[in-house]
N, C-alpha and C positions, 0 to 999 in steps of 0.2 A: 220631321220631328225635331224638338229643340235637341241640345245635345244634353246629352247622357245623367253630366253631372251636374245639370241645371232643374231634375225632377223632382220631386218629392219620394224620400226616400221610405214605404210605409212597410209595415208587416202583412203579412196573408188576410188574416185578422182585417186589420183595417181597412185591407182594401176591396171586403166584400163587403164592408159598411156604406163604402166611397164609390162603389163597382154601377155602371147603368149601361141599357142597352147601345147609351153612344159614345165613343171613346173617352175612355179618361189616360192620359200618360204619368204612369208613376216607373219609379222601380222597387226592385224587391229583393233584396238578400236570401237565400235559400240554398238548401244540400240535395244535393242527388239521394235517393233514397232508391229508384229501381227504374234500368231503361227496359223496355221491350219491342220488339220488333212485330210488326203486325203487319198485314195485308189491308185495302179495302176491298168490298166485292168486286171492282175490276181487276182487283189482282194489283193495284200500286201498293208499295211499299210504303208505310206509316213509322212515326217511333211514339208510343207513350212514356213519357218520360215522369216518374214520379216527383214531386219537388216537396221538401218540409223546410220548417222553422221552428220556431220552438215553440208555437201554438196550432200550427195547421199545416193542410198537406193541399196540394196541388196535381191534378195530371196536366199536364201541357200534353199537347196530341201535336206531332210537328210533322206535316207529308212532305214528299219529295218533289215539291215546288218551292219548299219555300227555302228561301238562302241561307237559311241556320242547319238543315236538313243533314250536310256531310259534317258540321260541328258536334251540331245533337249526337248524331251518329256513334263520337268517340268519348261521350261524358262516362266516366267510371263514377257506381254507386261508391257515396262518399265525397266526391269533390267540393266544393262549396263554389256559387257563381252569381254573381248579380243577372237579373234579365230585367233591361230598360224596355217600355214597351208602349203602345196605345191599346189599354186596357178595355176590355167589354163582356160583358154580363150575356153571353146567346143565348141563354134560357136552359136548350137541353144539356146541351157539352156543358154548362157554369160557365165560370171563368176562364174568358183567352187570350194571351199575347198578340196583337199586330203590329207588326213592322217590329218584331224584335230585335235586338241589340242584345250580345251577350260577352259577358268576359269573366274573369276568373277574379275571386276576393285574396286579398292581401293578409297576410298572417292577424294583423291586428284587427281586421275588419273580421275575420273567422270570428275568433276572442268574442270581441264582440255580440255576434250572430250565438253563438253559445249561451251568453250569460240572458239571452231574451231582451225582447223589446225593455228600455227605461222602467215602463210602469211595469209590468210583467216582472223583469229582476229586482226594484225596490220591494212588490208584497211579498215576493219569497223572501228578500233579505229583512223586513218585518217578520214574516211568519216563523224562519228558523229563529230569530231573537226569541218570539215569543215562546216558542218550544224549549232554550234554554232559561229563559225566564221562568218557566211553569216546572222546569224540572229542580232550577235553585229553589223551590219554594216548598219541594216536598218535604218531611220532617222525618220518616223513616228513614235512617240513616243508610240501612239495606237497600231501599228501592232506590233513594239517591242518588248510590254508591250505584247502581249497576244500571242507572238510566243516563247517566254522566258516563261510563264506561263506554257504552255506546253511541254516542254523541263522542268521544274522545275516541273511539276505534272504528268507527264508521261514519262519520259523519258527511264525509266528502262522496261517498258514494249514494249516501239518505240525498243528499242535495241533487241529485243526479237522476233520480228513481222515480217511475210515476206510480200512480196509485192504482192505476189501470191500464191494461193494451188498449181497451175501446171507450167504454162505457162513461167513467167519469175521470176527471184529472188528467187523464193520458195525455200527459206531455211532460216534458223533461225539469225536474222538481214539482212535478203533481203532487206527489206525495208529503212533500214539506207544508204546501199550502192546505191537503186535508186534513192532516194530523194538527197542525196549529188553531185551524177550524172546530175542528174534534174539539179541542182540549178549552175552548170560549164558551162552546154551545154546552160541553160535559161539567163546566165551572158554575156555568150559567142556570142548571139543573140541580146543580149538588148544591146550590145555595137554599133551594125548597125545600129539599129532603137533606138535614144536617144528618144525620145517620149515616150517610155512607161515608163510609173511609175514599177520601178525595185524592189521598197518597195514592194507594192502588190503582185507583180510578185514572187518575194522569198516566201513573207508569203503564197502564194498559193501552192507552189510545196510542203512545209512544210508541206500543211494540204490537198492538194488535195487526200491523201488517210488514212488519219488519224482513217477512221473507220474502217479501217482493225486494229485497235489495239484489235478488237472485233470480227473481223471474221478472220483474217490470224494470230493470235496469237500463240505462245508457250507457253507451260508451264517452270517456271522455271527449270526443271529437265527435260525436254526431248524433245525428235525432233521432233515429233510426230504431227502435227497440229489438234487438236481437232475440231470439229464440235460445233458453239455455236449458241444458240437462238436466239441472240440480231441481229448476223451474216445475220441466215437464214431466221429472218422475215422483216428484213430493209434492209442490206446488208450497203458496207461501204458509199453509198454517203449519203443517209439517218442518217445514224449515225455520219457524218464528220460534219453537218452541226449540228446537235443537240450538240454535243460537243463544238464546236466553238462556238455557243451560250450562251452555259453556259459560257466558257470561257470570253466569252466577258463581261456578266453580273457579273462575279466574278472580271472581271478587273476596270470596271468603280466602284464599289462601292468600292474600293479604293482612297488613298489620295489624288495621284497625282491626277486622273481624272479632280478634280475639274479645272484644270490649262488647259485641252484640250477644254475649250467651245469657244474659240474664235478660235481656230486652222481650218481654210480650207481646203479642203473638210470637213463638219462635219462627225464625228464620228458615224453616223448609217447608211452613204452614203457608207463610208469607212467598213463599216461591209456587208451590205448589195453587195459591190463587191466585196470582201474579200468569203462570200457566195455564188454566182455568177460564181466564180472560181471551189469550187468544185461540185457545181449540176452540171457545163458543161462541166468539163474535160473529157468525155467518148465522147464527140462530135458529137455525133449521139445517136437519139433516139433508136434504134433496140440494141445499145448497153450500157443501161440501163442511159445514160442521163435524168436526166426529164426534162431539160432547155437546146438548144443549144448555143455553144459558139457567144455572142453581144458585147463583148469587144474586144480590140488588147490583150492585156493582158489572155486574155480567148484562146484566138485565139493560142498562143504562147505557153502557158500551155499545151494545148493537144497536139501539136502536140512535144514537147517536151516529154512531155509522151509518147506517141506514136513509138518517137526515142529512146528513151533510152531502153524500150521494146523489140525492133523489134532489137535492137543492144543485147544485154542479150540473146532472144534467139539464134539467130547466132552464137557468143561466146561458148554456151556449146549444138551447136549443130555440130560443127568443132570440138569440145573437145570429145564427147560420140558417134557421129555418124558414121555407116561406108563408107571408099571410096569404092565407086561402078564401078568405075574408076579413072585412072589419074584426080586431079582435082577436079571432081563431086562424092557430099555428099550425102550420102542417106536423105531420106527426114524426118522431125522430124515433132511431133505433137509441135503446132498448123499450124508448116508451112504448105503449099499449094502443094510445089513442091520440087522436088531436086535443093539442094543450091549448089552453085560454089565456090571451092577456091578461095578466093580473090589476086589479083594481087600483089606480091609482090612491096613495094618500090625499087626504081633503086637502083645500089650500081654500084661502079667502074670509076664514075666520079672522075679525076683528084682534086685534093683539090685546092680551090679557095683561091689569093692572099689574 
């Protein structure tokens, strides 16, 4: 195999786009996330070693033939490593390493590996733009003041946080990219129905999953989504609201405040819907609402959520899934059934005077 620093250096991601059943050689920047020790039925010793990036995850399966076998051995979850390789698509196992090459990344090459692949770190760095852009533009000086608070008090962890463990987003700034999402597609609505108060409406997509900065969280060093307490005994709508509270009590005992008391709607009306928003964004009891959507605003919110979700998973379910025929996608969790290529846009129309 050529050497090491002569291959193409791609993400998970790409290289199940590039992957076929006869070798391809690239490498791949990636973190240990979980080794485990296994048997096969003859009783040899196996390692599955987990591997992520900041879009996808990997098992490498490494038996006790093959020369990486006592390295494997001693990866601690967490490390970070390049594996140079001749890459291949086996069908059952996915994708596997041959003739791997392994060694250990360099402080700036981590750095790196954190901020995501170029195109992956630019739409986040787009997407939080457009998140403080959408929240310079609100006009309630209240919701303003306490969606800038949070963006000024948390924002490095927002940037960190996915929107999901599984389902949609799950991966490291998921969350940036759905709420920026949210807030195009809720802009993009509110321009049909001018009635709704669009203030609220931003400030809700903003915070409607805000308590996931405590259960869908990263560590700064790794991709790994931990398990946390605050997580698993409240869960995020429970915690979205307990934040926003404080938030809000941190912003009124401030200067300006005193200038909001003759401002219409009052300011605990305007909290109080502002709260409203994210107890009911789930829209249903059975799926962990404790209050269903009573506002238009509410109403909008979820099922904006709802879309930008159900669009996300689509996206990397056309991306990772296989065709099972011309057309038709094999089926992916959470979805229900086998999904369909979608229709291409026309092309070959004559160009218009």
């Amino acid at each position: 195999m050529d050497d090491a620093a002569d291959l193409d250096l791609v993400t998970l991601t790409q290289l199940r786009q590039v992957i076929a059943p006869s070798p391809q050689p690239y490498r791949v920047h990636l973190q240990v996330d979980s080794r485990v020790e296994k048997q096969t039925s003859g009783g040899a010793p196996f390692l599955e070693v987990r591997l992520l990036d900041a879009g996808d995850s990997l098992v490498w399966r490494v038996f006790d033939n093959n020369p990486l076998f006592h390295d494997a051995a001693q990866l601690q979850r967490g490390c970070f490593l390049e594996l140079a390789a001749q890459w291949v698509d086996t069908g059952k196992f996915g994708i596997e390493p041959r003739q791997p090459r392994l060694r250990f990344l360099t402080e700036e090459e981590k750095q790196t590996l954190l901020s995501g692949d170029a195109e992956l770190a630019e739409r986040q760095r787009v997407d939080y733009a457009k998140i403080v852009e959408q929240v310079e533009a609100i006009r309630d000086p209240r919701l303003k003041t306490v969606c800038s608070l949070f963006l000024e008090k948390h924002g490095e962890r927002f940037r960190r946080t996915a929107a999901a463990r599984e389902n949609h987003h799950a991966r490291r700034g998921g969350l940036v990219e759905h709420v920026a999402q949210m807030m195009r597609c809720a802009a993009a609505v509110a321009g049909t129905y001018p009635s709704l108060n669009t203030d609220l409406l931003t400030a809700g997509v903003l915070f409607h999953d805000c308590g996931k900065l405590w259960e869908n969280t990263y560590p700064e060093m790794g991709f790994s989504q931990p398990y946390q307490l605050h997580g698993e005994m409240l869960g995020h709508i429970s915690l979205g609201l307990e934040l926003v509270n404080k938030l809000w009590r941190d912003m009124m005992e401030r200067s300006e405040a005193a200038s909001w008391t003759m401002l219409e709607p009052a300011s605990d009306l305007v909290r109080m819907h502002l709260l409203h928003l994210i107890a009911s964004h789930h829209g249903q009891y059975e799926f962990g609402s404790p209050v269903l959507p009573k506002t238009p605003e509410a109403v909008i919110l979820h099922h904006v959520d709802n879309i930008d979700a159900k669009m996300e998973m689509l996206r990397r379910g056309y991306e990772t899934s296989k065709e099972l025929a011309p057309g038709i996608i094999e089926r992916f969790r959470p979805w229900p059934v086998n999904v369909l290529a979608p229709l291409p846009k026309i092309t070959g129309l004559p160009d218009s005077d």
